[in-house]
TORKOL-4160 file (C-alpha; in steps of 0.2 Angstrom, whole numbers, padded with zeros to 4 digits, m for minus):
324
<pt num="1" X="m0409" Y="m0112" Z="m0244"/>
<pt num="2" X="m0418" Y="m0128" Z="m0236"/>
<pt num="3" X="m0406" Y="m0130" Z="m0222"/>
<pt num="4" X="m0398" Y="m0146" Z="m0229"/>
<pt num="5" X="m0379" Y="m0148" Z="m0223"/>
<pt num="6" X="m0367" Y="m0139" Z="m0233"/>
<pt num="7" X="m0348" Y="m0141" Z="m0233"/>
<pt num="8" X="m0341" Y="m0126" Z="m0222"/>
<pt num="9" X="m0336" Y="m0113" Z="m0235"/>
<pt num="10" X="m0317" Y="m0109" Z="m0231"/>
<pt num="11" X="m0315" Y="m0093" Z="m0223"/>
<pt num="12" X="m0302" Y="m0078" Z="m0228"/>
<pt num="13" X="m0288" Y="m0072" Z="m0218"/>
<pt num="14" X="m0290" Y="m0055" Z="m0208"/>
<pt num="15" X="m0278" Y="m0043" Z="m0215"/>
<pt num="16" X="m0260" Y="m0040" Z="m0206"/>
<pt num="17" X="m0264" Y="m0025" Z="m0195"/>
<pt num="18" X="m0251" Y="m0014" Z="m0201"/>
<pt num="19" X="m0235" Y="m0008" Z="m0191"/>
<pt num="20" X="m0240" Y="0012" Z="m0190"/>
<pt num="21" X="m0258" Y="0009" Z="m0187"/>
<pt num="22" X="m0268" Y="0020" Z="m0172"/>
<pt num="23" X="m0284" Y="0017" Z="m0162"/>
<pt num="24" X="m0291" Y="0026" Z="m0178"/>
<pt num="25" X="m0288" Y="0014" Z="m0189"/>
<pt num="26" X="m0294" Y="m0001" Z="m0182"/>
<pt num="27" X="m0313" Y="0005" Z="m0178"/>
<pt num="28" X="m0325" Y="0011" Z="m0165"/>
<pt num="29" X="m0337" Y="m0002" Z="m0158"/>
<pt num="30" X="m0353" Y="0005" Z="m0146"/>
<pt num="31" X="m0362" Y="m0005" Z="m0134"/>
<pt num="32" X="m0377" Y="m0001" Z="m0127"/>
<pt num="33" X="m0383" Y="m0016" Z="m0113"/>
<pt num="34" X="m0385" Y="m0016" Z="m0093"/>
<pt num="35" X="m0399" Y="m0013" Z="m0081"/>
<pt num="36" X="m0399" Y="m0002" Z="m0065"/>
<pt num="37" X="m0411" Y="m0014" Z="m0058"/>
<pt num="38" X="m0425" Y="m0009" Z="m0046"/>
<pt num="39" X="m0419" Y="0006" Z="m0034"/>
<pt num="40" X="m0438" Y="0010" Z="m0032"/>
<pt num="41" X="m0440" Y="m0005" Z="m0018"/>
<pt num="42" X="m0445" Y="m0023" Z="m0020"/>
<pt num="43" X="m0464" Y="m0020" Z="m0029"/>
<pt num="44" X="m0458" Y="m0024" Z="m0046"/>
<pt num="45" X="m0440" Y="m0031" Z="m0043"/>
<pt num="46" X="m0428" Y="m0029" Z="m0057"/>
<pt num="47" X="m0412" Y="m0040" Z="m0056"/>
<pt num="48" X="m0396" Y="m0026" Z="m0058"/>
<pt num="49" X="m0385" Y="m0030" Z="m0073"/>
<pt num="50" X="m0369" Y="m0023" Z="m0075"/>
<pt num="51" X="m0355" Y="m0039" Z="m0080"/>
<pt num="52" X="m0365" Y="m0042" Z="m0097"/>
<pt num="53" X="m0359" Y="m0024" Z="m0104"/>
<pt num="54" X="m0342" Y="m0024" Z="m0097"/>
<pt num="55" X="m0339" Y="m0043" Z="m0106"/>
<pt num="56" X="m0344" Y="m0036" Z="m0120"/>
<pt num="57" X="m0332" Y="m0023" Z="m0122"/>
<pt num="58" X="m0318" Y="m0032" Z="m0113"/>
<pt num="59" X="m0320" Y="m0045" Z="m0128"/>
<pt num="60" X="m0322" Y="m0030" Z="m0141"/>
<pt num="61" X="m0306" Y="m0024" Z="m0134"/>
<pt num="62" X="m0296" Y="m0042" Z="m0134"/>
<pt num="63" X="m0302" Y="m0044" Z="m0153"/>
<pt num="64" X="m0293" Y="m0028" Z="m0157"/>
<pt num="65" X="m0302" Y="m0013" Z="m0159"/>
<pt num="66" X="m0296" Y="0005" Z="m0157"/>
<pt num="67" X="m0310" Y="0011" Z="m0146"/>
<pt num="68" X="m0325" Y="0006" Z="m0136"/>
<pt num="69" X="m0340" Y="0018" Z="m0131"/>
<pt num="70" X="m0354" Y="0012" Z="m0120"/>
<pt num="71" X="m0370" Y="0016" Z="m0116"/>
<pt num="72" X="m0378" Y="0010" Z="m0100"/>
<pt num="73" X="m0388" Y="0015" Z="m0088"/>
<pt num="74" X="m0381" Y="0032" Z="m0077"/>
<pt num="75" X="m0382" Y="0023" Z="m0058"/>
<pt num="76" X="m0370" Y="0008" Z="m0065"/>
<pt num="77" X="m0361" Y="0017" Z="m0078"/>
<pt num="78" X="m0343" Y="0019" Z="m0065"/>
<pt num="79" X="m0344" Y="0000" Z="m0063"/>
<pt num="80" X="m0347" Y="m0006" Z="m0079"/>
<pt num="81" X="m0330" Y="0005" Z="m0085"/>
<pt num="82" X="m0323" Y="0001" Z="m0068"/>
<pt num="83" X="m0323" Y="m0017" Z="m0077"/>
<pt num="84" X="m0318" Y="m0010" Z="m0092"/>
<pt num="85" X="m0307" Y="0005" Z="m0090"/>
<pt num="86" X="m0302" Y="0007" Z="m0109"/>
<pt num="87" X="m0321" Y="0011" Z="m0112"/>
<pt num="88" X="m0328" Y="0028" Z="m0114"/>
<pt num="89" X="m0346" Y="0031" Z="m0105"/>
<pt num="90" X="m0361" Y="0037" Z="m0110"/>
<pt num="91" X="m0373" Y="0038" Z="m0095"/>
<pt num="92" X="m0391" Y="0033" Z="m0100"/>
<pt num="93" X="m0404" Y="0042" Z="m0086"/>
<pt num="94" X="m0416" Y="0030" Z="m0079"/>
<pt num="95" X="m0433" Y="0035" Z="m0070"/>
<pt num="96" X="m0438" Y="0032" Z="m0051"/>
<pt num="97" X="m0441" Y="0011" Z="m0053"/>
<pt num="98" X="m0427" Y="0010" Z="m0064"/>
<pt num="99" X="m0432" Y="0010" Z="m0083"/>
<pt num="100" X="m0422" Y="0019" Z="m0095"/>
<pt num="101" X="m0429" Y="0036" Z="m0099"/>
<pt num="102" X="m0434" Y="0034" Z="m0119"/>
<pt num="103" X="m0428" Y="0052" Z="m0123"/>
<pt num="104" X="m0412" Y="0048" Z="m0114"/>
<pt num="105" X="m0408" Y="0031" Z="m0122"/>
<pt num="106" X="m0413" Y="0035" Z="m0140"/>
<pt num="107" X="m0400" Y="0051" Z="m0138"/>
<pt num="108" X="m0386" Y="0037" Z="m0130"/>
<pt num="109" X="m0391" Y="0028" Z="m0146"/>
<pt num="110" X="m0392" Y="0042" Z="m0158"/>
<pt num="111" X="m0373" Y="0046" Z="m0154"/>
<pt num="112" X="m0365" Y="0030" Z="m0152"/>
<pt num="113" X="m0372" Y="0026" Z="m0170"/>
<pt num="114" X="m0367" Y="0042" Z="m0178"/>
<pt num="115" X="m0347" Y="0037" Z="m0169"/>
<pt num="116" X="m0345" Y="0019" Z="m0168"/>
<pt num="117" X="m0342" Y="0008" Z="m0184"/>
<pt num="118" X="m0352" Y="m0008" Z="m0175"/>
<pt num="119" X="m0366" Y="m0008" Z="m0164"/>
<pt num="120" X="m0369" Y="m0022" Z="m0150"/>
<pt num="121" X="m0387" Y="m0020" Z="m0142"/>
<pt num="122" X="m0395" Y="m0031" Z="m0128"/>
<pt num="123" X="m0384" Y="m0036" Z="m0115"/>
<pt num="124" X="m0391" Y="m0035" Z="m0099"/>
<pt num="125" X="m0403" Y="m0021" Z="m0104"/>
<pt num="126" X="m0418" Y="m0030" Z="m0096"/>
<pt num="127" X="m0437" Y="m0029" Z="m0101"/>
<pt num="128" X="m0449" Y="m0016" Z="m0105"/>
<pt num="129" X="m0459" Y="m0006" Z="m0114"/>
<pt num="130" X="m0444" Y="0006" Z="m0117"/>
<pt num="131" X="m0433" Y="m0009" Z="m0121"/>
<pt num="132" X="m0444" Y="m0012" Z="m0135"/>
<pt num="133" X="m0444" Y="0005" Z="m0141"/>
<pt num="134" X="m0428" Y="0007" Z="m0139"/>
<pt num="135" X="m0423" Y="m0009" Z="m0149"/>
<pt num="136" X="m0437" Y="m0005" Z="m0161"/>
<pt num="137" X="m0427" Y="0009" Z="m0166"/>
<pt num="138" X="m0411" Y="0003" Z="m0167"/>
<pt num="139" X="m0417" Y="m0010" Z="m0180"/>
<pt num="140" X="m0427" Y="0001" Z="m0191"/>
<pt num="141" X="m0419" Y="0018" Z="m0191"/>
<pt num="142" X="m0410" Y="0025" Z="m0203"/>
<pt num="143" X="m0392" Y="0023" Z="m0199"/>
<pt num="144" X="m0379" Y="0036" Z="m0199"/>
<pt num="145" X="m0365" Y="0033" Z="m0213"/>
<pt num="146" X="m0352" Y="0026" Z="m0202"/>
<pt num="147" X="m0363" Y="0013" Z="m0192"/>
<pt num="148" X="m0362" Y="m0003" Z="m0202"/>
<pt num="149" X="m0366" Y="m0016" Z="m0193"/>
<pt num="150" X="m0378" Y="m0020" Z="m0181"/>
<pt num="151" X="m0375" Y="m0036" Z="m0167"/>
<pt num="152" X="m0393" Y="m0039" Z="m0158"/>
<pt num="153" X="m0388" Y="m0049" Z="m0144"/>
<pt num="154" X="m0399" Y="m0056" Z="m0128"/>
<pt num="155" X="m0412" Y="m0047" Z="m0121"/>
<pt num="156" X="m0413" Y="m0037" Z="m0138"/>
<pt num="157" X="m0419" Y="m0054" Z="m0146"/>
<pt num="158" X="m0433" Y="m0055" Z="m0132"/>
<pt num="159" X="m0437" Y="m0036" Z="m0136"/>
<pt num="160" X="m0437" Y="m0040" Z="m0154"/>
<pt num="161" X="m0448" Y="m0054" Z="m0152"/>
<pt num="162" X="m0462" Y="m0042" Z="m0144"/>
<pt num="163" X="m0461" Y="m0030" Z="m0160"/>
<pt num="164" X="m0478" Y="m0032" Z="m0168"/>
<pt num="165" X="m0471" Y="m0027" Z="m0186"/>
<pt num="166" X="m0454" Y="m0037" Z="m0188"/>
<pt num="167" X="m0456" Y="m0040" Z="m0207"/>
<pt num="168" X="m0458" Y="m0020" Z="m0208"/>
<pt num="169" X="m0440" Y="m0019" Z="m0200"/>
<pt num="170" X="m0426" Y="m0013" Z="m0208"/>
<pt num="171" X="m0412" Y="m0023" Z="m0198"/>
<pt num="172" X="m0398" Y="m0027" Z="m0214"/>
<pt num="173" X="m0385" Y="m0026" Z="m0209"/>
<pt num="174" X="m0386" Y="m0037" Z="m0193"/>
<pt num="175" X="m0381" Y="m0051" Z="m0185"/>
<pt num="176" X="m0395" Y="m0059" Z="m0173"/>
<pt num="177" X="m0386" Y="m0069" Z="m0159"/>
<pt num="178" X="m0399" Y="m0081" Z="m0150"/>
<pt num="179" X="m0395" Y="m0094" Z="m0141"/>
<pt num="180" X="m0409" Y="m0109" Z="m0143"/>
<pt num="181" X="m0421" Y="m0103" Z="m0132"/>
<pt num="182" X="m0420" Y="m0084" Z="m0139"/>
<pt num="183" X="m0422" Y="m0094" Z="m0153"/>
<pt num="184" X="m0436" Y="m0104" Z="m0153"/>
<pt num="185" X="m0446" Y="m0086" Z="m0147"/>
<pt num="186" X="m0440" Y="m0078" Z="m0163"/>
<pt num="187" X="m0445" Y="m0093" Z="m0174"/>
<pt num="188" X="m0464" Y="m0092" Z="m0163"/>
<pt num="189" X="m0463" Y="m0073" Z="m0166"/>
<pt num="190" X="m0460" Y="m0076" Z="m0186"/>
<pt num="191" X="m0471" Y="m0090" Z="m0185"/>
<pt num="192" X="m0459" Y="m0101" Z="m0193"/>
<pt num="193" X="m0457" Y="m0122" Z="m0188"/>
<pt num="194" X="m0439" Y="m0125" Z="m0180"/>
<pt num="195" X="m0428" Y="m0135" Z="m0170"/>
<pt num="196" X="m0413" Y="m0126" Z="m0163"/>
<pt num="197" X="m0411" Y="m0137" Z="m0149"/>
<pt num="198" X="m0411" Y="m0149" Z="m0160"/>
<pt num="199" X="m0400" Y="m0164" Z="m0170"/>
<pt num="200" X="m0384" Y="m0151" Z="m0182"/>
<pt num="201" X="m0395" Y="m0154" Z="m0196"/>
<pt num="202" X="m0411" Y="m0146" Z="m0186"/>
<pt num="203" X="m0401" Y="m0132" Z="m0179"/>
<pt num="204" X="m0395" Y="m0128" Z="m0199"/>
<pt num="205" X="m0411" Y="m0127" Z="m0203"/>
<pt num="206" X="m0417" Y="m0117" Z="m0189"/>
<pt num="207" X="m0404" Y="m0103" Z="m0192"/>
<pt num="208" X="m0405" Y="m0102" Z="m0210"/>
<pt num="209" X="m0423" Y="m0100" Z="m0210"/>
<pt num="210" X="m0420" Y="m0086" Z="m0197"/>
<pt num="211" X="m0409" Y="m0076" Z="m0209"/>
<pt num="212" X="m0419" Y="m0079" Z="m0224"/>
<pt num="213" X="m0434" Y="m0072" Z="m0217"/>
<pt num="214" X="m0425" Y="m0058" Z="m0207"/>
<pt num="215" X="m0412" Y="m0054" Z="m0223"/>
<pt num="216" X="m0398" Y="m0053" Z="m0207"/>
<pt num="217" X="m0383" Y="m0066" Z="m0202"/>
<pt num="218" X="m0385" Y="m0077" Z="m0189"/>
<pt num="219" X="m0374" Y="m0084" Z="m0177"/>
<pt num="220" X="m0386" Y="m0100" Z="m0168"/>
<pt num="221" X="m0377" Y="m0102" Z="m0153"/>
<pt num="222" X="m0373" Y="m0120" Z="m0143"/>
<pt num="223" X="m0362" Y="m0136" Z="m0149"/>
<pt num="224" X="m0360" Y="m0134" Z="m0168"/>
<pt num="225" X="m0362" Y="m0114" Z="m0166"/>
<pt num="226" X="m0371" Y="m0113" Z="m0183"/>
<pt num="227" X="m0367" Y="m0096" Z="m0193"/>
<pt num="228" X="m0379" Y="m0092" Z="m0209"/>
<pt num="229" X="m0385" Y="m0078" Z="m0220"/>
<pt num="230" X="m0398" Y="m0079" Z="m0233"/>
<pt num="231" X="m0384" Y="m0090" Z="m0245"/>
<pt num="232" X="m0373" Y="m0099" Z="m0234"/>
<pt num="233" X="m0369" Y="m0108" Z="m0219"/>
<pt num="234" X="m0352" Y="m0113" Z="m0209"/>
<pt num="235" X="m0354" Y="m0124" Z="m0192"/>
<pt num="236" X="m0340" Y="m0121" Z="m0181"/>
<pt num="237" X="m0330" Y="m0137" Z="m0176"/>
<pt num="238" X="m0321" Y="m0129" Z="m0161"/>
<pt num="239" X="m0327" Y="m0127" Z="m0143"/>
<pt num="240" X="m0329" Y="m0133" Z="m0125"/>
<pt num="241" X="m0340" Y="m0137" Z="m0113"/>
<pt num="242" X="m0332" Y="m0124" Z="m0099"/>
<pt num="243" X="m0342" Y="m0110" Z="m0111"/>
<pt num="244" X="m0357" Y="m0117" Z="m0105"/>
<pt num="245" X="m0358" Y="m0101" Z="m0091"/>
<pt num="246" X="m0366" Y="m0086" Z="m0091"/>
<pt num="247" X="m0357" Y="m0071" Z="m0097"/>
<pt num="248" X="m0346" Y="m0079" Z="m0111"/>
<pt num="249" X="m0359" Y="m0075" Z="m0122"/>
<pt num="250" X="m0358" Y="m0056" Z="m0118"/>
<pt num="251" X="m0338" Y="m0060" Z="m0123"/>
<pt num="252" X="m0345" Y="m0066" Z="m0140"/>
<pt num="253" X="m0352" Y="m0052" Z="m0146"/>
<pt num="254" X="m0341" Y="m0040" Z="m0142"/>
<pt num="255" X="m0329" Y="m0052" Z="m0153"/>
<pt num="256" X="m0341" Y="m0051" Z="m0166"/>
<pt num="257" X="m0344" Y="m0032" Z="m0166"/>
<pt num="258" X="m0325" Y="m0029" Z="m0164"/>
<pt num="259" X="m0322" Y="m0041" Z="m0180"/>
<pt num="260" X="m0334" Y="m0031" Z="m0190"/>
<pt num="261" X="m0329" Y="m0014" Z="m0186"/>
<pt num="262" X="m0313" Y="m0018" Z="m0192"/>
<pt num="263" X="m0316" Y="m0028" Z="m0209"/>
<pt num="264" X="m0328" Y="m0011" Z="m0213"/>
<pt num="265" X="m0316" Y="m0007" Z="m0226"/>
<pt num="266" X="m0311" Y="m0026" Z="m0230"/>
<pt num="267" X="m0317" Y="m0032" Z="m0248"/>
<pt num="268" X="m0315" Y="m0049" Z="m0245"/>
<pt num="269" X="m0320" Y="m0052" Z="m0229"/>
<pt num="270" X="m0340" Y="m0046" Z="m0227"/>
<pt num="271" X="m0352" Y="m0046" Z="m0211"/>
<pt num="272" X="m0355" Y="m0065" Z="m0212"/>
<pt num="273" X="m0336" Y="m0069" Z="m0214"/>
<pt num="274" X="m0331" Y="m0060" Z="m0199"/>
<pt num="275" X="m0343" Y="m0066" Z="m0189"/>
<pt num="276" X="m0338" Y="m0084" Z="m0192"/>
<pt num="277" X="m0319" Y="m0081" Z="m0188"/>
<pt num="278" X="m0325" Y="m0070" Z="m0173"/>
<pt num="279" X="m0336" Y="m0085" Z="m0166"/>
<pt num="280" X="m0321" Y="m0099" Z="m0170"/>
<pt num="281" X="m0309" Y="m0086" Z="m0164"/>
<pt num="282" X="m0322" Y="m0087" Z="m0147"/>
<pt num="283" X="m0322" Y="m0105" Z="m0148"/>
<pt num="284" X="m0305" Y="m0111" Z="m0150"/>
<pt num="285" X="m0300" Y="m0099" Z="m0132"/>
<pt num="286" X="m0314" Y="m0110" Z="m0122"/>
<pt num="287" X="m0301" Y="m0126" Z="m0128"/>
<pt num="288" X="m0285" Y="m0114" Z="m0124"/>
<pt num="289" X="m0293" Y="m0109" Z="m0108"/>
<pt num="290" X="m0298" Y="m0128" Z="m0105"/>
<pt num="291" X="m0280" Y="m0136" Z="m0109"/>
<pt num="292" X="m0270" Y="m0124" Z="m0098"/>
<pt num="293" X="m0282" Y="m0126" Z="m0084"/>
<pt num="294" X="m0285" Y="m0145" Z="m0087"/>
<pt num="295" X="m0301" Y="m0141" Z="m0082"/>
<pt num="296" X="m0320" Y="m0146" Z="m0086"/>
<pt num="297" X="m0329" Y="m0130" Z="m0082"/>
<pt num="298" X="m0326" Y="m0113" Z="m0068"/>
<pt num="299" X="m0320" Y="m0101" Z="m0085"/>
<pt num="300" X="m0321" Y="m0084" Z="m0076"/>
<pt num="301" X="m0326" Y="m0077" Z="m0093"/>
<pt num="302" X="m0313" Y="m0063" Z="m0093"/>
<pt num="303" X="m0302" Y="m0076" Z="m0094"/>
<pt num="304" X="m0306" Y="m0078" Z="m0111"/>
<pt num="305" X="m0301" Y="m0062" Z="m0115"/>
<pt num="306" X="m0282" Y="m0069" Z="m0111"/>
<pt num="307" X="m0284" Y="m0082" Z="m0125"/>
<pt num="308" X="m0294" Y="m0073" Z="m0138"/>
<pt num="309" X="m0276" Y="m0062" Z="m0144"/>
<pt num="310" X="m0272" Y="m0082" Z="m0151"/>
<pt num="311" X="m0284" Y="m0086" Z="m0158"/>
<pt num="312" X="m0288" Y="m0072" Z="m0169"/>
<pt num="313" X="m0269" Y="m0071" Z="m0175"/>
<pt num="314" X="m0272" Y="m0090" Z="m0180"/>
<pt num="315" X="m0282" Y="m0082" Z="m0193"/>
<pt num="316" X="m0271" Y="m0067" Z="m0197"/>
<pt num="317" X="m0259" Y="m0063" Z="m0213"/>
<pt num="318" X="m0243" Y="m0058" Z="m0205"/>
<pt num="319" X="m0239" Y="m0038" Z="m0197"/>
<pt num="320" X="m0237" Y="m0030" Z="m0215"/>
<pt num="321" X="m0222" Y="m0015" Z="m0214"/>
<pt num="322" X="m0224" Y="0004" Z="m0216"/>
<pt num="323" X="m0228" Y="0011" Z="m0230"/>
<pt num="324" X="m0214" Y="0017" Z="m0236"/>
């Protein structure tokens, strides 16, 4: 692909969700994110994270899914589902200064792959040594049979960009989420020219070089959110300026694991598809949230979460009866 425009390929319709269906049948999304900070004192202070893993599955839920596990660290783990009630927890044990105990968070990860149909990684988690490690093994390890999908989000970009083997990395299949600046380090990191702050055409390019040389989609985040897998590219048209606040990226990949986990069993609609209705379906609720407001910016970004039900049904088949 030489990042050249492309018309926007049309994308399917989700399947009706039908009448008699349970919380089994419409996936498992796992989310492993947050930071507990620097309870150790002010020597090496680490900000505490616990909104980005509780946007995240409030956005999973919102899309649709039947269940959503998370894995965060065990001092923040009550707030984060606090925020997120419908969530089951997974505690991850941290050390004295606050880092994620590696035995602990490779366990966290082990189950949630081995249960959950998608993955998110990287919301609030921080940076480290066993942040590296931890994503290191997310994106090469061999991945239980249910666990299809894999969303790398925030601070596992940053991790990703420290790994000193990325070509060696299995990471298919994926979707990468940067937004430009997580970006431009993963082009340094791959050693790759790009713009993705750049004019559409620039950002096009940017992103399809990414998922050509990673073999992964990804979603190029800002005006013009630009989707691409190694063949094809779609631009989305939607959006609003009130998106431009932290935490509404969080929202986003939960959207897009929640989308993935359940289209696992959807011939027609694969990882890349999803993922550009899940990112228009995000979108098109910053321009709901922004007409019933009539407001510019201030988007709490849970109140997308009231929006995103909409959206997605815009590109719905209608409820499909009971088997008979």
């Amino acid at each position: 692909m030489d990042g050249s425009p492309l018309p926007n390929p049309k994308l399917p319709r989700l399947k009706a969700r039908p009448i008699d269906g349970h919380k089994g049948t419409f996936g498992t999304v796992g989310i492993i994110g947050g930071s507990a900070g620097n309870p150790g004192g002010p020597d090496e202070l680490k900000p505490r994270m616990i909104g980005a893993p509780a946007l995240v599955a409030l956005g999973a839920n919102a899309a649709g899914c039947g269940l959503v596990k998370v894995g965060a660290p065990e001092p923040i783990l009550n707030a984060v589902l606090t925020i997120a009630p419908m969530a089951t927890g997974f505690p991850i044990g941290i050390a004295p200064k606050g880092n994620l105990i590696p035995t602990h968070a490779k366990s966290v990860l082990d189950r949630l792959m081995s249960e959950s149909d998608t993955l998110v990684i990287g919301p609030g988690l921080g940076a480290g040594k066993e942040i590296e490690q931890l994503v290191h093994s997310a994106v090469s390890m061999e991945r239980p049979s249910r666990c299809k999908a894999l969303v790398v989000d925030a601070d596992a970009i940053n991790a990703f960009c420290k790994l000193s083997s990325h070509a060696d990395h299995t990471i298919t299949p994926t979707v990468m989420t940067p937004h430009p600046g997580e970006a431009g380090r993963l082009l340094n990191a791959l050693e790759i020219q790009g713009t993705p702050d750049g004019t559409e055409n620039q950002r096009i390019k940017a992103c399809a070089s990414l998922a050509t040389r990673l073999g992964c989609v990804v979603v190029l985040k800002g005006k013009g959110t630009v989707v691409c897998d190694q063949d094809r590219v779609w631009v989305c048209k939607n959006g609003h300026p009130c998106l431009a606040t932290g935490g509404t990226g969080d929202v986003l990949a939960g959207v897009i694991g929640s989308l993935a986990a359940q289209c696992v069993d959807d011939p027609d609609i694969d990882l890349f598809a999803s993922t550009c209705i899940a990112v228009d379906a995000h979108a098109s609720s910053g321009q709901q949230w922004a007409t019933q407001t009539n407001s510019q910016s201030g988007l709490d970004p849970r109140q997308l979460c009231n929006h995103l039900t909409n959206s997605i049904t815009s590109h719905r088949d209608t409820m499909a009866p009971a088997d008979q």
